[in-house]
C-alpha positions in Angstrom: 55.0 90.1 130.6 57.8 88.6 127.9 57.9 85.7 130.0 53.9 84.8 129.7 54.1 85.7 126.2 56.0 83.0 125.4 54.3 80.5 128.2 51.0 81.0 126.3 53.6 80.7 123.1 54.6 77.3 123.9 51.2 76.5 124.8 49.8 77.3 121.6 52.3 75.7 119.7 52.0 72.6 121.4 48.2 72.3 121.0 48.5 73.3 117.1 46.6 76.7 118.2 47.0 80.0 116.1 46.8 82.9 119.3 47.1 86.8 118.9 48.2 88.3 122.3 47.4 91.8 123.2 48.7 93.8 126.2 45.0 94.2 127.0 44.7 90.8 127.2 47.6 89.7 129.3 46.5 92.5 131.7 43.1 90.4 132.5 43.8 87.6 134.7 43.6 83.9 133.0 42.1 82.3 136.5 39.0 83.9 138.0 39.3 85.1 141.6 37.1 83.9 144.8 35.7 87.0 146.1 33.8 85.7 149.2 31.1 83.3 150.2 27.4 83.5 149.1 24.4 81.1 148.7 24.2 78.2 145.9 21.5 78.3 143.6 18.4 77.3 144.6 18.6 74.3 141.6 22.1 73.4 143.2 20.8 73.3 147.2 18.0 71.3 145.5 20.6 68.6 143.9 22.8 68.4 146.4 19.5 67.2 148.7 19.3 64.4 145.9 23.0 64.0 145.3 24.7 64.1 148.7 27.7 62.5 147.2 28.6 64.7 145.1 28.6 67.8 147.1 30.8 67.1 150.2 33.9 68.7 150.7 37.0 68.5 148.9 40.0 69.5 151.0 42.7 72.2 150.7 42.6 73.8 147.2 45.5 72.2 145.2 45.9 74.9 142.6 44.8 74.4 139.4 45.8 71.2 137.2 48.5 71.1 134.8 46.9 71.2 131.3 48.1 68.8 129.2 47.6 67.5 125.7 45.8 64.6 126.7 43.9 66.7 129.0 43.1 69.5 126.5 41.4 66.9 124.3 39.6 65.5 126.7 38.1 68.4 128.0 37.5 69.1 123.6 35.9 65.8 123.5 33.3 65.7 126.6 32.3 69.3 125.3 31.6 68.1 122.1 30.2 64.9 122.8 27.1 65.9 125.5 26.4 69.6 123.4 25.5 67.3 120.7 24.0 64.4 122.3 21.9 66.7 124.6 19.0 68.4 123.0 18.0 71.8 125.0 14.8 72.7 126.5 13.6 74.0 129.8 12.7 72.5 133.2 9.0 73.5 132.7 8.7 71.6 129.3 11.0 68.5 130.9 10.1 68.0 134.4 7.0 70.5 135.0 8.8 72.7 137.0 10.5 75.9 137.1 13.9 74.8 137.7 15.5 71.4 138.5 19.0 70.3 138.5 19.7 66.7 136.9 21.8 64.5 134.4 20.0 64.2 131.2 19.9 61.8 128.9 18.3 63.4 125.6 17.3 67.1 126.7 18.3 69.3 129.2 18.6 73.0 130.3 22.0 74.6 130.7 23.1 73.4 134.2 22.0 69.8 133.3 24.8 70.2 130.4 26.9 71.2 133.4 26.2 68.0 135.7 26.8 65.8 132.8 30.1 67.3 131.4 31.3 68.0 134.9 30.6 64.2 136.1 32.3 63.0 132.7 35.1 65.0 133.2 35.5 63.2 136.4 34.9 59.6 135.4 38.4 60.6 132.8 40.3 61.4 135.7 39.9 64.7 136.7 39.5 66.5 140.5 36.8 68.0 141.4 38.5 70.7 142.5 39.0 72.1 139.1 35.5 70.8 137.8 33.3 74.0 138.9 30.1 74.9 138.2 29.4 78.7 137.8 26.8 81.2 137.4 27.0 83.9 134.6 25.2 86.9 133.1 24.8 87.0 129.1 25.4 89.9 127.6 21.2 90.5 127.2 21.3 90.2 131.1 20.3 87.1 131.7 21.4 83.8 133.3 23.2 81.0 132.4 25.5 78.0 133.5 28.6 77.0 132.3 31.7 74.5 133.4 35.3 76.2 134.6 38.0 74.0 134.1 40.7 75.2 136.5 44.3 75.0 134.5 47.7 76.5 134.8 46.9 78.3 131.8 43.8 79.9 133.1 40.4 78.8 133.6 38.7 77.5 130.4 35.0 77.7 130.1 32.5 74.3 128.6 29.2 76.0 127.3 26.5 74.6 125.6 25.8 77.4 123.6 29.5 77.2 122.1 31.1 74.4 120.2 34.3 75.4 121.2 36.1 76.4 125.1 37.6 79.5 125.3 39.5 81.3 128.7 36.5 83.1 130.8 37.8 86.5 129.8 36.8 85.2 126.0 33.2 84.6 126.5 31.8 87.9 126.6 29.9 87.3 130.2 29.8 88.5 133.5 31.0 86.0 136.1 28.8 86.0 139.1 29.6 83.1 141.0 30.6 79.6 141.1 31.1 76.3 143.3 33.9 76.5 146.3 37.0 74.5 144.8 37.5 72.8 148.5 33.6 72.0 148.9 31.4 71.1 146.6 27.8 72.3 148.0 29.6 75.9 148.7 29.6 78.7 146.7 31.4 81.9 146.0 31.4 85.2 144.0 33.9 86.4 142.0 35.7 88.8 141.6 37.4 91.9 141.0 35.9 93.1 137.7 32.7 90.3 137.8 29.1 91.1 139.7 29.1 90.2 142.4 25.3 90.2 142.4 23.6 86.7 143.7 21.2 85.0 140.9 18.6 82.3 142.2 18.2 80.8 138.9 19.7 80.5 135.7 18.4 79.7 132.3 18.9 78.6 128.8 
């Protein structure tokens, strides 16, 4: 425990980040666990019909990247940047429709945030593999997407409803599932200590 004391020490100082560390905290794991395979989400099966491309598969899992400064203000940046360029509304007041995955350009719903911070994150260099889309529960119960960022110093979550990204054990939300890290149109729950309950659709 000493030793990842002063790992997330060192991190912290290097980033210019004030941290308080708990025992209760260390004991929660900083990377979210694959806890089986289950079905996409109806908006993501949809997508990947559209975006072939971008859902093929991905290899052997690497392991998480090594965060880095440069990569830590990056990931700081493209949060920033596309919560504040995109203004939020729903699928039925954009395209009609109850739910529809795409990149937006001046509004979007939660997983279009998603597509377009996940895609930018890519165009600046990084895999795929630690670029996943994931399906959580708000603390009212319901639905929402958010961006994991796969890191040797746990898995860091991009949400439109925050301005700032914070480890998943942070957020206050039940982790259902979320994108296969070696394919990109697979899906799995997570797990121990998340639901491991399926959700079809996910809103704002």
């Amino acid at each position: 425990m000493n030793s990842q004391i002063q790992a997330l020490g060192k991190f912290a100082a290097a980033f210019g980040l004030v941290c308080t560390f708990s025992t209760a905290s260390l004991a929660t794991p900083t990377n979210l666990v694959p806890a089986g395979k289950t079905n996409p989400p109806i908006g993501h099966y949809e997508f990947c019909r559209t975006y072939a491309g971008e859902c093929e598969a991905l290899g052997r899992d690497q392991g998480p990247m090594q965060l880095t400064r440069q990569r830590w203000a990056q990931m700081l940046e493209i949060n920033t940047h596309v919560n504040r360029s995109i203004q939020p509304d729903t699928d039925l007041n954009i395209h009609g429709v109850e739910e529809l995955w795409s990149y937006p350009r001046t509004v979007g719903d939660c997983e279009d945030y998603v597509l377009l911070k996940r895609l930018m994150l890519m165009e600046a260099g990084f895999s795929p593999q630690d670029l996943l889309i994931t399906v959580v529960l708000q603390p009212n119960g319901d639905g929402h997407a958010v961006l994991t960022v796969r890191t040797d110093y746990g898995d860091y979550i991009l949400d439109n409803m925050r301005s700032d990204v914070r480890l998943w054990s942070e957020t206050g939300y039940t982790f259902v599932k979320r994108q296969s890290s070696e394919h990109a149109a697979h899906w799995t729950k997570l797990g121990p200590g998340n639901a491991t309950t399926a959700v079809g659709a996910v809103n704002n």
